[in-house]
C-alpha positions as CSV (number, residue, x, y, z in Angstrom):
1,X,7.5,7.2,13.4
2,X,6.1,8.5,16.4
3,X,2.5,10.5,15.5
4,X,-0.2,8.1,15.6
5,X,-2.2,10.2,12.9
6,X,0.6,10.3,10.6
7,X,1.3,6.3,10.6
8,X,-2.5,6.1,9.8
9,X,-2.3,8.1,6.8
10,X,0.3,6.7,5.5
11,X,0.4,3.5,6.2
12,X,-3.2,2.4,6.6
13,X,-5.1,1.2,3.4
14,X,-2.2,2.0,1.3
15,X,-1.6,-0.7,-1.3
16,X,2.0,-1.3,-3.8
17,X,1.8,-3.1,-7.2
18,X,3.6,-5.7,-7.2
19,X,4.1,-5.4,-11.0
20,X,5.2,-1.4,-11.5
21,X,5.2,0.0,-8.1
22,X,1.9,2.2,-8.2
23,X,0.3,3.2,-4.7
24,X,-3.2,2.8,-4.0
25,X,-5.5,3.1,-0.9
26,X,-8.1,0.8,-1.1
27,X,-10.1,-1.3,1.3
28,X,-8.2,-4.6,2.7
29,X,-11.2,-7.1,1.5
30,X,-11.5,-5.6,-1.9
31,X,-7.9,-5.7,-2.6
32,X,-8.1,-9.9,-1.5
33,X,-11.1,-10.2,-3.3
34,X,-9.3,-8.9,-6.8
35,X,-11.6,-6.1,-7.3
36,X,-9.0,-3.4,-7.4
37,X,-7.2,-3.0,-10.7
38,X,-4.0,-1.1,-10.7
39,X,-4.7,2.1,-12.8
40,X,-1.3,2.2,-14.6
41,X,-0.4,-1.4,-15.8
42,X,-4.1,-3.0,-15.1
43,X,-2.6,-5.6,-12.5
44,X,-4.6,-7.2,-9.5
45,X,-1.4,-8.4,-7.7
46,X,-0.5,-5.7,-4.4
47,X,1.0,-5.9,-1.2
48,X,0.6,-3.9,1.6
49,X,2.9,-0.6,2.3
50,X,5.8,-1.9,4.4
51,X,7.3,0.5,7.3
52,X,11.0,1.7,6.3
53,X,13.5,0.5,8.8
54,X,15.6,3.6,9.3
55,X,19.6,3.0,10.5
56,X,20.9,5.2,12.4
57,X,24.1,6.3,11.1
């Protein structure tokens, strides 16, 4: 992607669950320190939004 603003909102902050998918935006220190909580299954376990890799066909 090549628009600077459009990689920062949607890849900055952005959060997966590790358990059932769900996205969430949270701060990076609050995610490490367990204080987010996944609001569908309740789950403390994310990982950060990974950048598709896109093939060219």
């Amino acid at each position: 992607m090549k628009i600077p603003e459009a990689e920062v909102r949607l890849f900055n902050r952005v959060f997966i669950c590790r358990k059932c998918k769900a996205k969430v935006r949270a701060s990076t220190p609050r995610i490490k320190a367990k204080l987010i909580v996944c609001p569908k299954c309740k789950s403390r376990n994310f990982r950060p939004k990974v950048k598709e890799k896109r093939i060219a066909k």
